[in-house]
N, C-alpha and C positions, 0 to 999 in steps of 0.2 A: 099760702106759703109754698114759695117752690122746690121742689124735689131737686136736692143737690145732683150733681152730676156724676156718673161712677169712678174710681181713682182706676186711670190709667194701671194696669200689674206691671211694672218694668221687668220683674222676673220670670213673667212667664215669656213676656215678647223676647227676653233674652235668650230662654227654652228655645222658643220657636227659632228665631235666630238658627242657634247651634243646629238646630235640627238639619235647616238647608244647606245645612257644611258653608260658608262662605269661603274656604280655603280653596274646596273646588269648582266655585264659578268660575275660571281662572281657566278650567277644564272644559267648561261647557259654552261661555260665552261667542270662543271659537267659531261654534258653528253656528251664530247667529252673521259674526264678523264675517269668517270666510267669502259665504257666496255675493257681500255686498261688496267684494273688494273693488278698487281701483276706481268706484264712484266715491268721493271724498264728499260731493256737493251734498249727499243725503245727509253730513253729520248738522245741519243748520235744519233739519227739518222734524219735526215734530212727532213724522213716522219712525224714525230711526230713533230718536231718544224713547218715546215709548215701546218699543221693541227690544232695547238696549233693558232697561227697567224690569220688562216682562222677564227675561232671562238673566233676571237673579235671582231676587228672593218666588215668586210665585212658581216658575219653572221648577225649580230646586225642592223647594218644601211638598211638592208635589210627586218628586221623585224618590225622593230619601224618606220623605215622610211615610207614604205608604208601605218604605222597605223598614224602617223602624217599626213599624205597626204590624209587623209580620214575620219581625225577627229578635221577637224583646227573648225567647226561647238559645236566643244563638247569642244574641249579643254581651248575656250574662258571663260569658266564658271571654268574652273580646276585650284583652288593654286598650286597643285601639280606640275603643269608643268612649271611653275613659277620657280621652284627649280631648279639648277642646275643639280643636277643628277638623274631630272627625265625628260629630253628634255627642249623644249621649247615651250609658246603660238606662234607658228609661225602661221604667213598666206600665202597664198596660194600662194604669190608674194615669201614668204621670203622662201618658199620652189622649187622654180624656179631653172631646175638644177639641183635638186635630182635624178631624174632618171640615169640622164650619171653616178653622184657618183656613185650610186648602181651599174649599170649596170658592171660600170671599176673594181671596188673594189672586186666583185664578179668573176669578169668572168679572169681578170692576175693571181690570183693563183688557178683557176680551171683549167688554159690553162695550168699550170706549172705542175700539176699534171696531167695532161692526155697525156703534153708531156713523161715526166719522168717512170710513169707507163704503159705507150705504153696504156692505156686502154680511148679513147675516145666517149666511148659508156655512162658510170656509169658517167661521169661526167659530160657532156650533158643531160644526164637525170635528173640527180642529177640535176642541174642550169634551167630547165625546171618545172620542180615538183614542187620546191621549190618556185619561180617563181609564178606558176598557184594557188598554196596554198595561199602564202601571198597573189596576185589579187582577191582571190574567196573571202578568207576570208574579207577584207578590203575594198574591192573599193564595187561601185554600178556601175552595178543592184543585185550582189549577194550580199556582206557586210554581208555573217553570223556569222560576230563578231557582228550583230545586230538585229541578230534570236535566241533567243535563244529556244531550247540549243544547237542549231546545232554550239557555240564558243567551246565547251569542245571537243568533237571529232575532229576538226581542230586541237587545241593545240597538245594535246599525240601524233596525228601523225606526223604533222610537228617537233615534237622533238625526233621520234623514225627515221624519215628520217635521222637526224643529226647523231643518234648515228648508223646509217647502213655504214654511211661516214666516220665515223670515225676506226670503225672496218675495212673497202674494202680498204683506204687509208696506214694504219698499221698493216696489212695482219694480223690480228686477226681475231678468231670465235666470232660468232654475241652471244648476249648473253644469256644465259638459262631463263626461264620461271622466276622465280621467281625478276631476275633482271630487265625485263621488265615491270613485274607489279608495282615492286616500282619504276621504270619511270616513267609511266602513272601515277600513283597517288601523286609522288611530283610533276609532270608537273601541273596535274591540281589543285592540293595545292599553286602551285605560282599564278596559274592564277586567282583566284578562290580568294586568297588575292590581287592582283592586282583590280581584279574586287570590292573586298569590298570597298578598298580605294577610287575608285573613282565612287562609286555608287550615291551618291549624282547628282552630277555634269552628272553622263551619263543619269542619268533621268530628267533634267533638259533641256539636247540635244535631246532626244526623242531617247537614246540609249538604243535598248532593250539588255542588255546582261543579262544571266542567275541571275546573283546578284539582277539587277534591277527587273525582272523579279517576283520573289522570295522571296524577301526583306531583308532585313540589318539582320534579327534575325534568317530564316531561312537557312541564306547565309552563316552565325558563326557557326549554328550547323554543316551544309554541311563540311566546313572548317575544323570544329573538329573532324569528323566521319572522315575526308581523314585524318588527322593526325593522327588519330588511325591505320587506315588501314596501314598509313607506319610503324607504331611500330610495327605491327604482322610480317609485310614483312620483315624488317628490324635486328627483332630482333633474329631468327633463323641463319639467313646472319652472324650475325659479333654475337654481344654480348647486355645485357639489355642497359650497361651505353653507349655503340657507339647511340644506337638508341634512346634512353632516349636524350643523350646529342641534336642530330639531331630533333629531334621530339620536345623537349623542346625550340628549337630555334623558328620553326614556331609558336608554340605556344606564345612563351613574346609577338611576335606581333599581334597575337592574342586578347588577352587576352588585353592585352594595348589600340584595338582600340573598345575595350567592355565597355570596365572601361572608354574610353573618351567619346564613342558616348552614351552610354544605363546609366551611372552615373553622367554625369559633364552636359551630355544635351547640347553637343557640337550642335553648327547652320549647317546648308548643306553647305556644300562645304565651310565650314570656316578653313583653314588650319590647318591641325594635326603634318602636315611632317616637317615642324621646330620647333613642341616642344621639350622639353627635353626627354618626354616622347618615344614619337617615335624615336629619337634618338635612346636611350638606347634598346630599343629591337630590332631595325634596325641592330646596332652593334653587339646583340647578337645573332640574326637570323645571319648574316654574319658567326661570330665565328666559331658557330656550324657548318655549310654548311661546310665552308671552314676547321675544323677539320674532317669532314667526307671524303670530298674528298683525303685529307691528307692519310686517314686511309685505305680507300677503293681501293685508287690507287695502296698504297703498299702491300696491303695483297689480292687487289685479290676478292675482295666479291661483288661485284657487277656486274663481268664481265661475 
């Protein structure tokens, strides 16, 4: 008699799901897109779909996942995580199991490329590094996602690792000086809004990140000075209104959570992210990104 087969949980893969935020692939996929711009011929090729794949759900639950697992202490106090596509208040039971995800999800299409490209050095490295990065950064006794400011130099490089991967994967040249700086400075532009959002609630955990650190009004100017910094970069790249439209997007949200915190005299950690407000600039920080990426993939200016 044969051993039935085990029932698929749809609600845990739903879990896991949430966990890799899918609202923010949208944020990350960029720097896959970026450095392959103006080559269109890769989209018909096998490397680029499985590359495109790697950097959603495995990338992601990789990222988020290990900051869940080392922040179920802070997240208790966070609306935001409350939201669907921004994880969830999991605890430490209900993240039971996350490792092997990570571990599988990660390591099946790194295997398929180290098969495929004969090259099993870059991608052992690559699944190592990345690895040791999200551990240092997250977990204790290091957690310098809780020293600040030693979060902002973790960030840029773990996402300039991504884009080395995505170039060695898609036999592209890695990318000129000027496109890497506007890496670095939208990386830590998302992080840096990330961290405003939920400043409240990480000083309420005893989370030191640079925001906390700094405080809500010096943390806006910082935010706005990087947003300038990608206009300069940006705007030489491609044209005023590519960078205007991009740089206009981080800003709505910006700007939105000025007008709710420093005018309306919004409470700490009282939810912003299901107003209308934040919506609306949500959607149009999205726009923008995702018109850039549009832009930059096919012409080429970022890469």
């Amino acid at each position: 008699m044969s051993t039935p087969l085990p029932m698929l949980d749809l609600s845990r893969v739903n879990f896991y799901l949430k966990l890799s935020r899918p609202i923010i692939w949208i944020i990350i996929l960029p720097y896959y897109l970026f450095p392959l711009g103006g080559r269109l011929d890769l989209l018909a090729t096998w490397r680029f779909s499985l590359g495109l794949l790697f950097f959603t759900f495995p990338v992601n639950i990789m990222m988020f996942g290990i900051n869940d697992m080392a922040d179920t202490d802070v997240d208790k106090y966070n609306p935001r995580k409350a939201h669907d596509y921004f994880g969830n208040q999991a605890s430490k039971s209900d993240l039971f199991g996350l490792w092997k995800v990570i571990l599988v999800s990660n390591m099946i299409p790194l295997v398929v490329m180290s098969i495929i490209t004969a090259d099993w050095i870059l991608y052992s490295g690559y699944f190592i590094v990345a690895l040791s990065l999200n551990i240092l950064y997250n977990l204790k006794p290091f957690a310098f996602a809780r020293k600040a400011p030693w979060d902002l130099p973790f960030t840029s490089v773990g996402f300039l690792i991504l884009v080395t991967l995505a170039c060695h994967l898609n036999q592209v040249p890695l990318p000129k000086a000027g496109p890497c700086l506007f890496y670095v400075s939208s990386t830590l532009t998302n992080h840096m809004i990330a961290e405003l959002l939920d400043i409240d609630c990480d000083a309420l955990g005893d989370k030191r990140t640079t925001a906390v650190v700094i405080g809500k009004a010096y943390t806006c100017a910082f935010i706005g000075a990087l947003i300038f910094v990608q206009l300069l970069i940006l705007t030489p790249l491609s044209d005023i209104f590519i960078a205007m439209l991009h740089c206009g997007g981080d800003a709505s949200i910006l700007l939105s959570y000025i007008r709710q915190s420093f005018f309306r005299g919004q409470a700490a950690c009282q939810s912003w992210e299901g107003s209308r407000s934040f919506l609306l600039s949500m959607y149009a920080r999205y726009t923008a990104k995702f018109s850039l990426v549009v832009y930059a993939f096919a012409k080429g200016i970022l890469a």
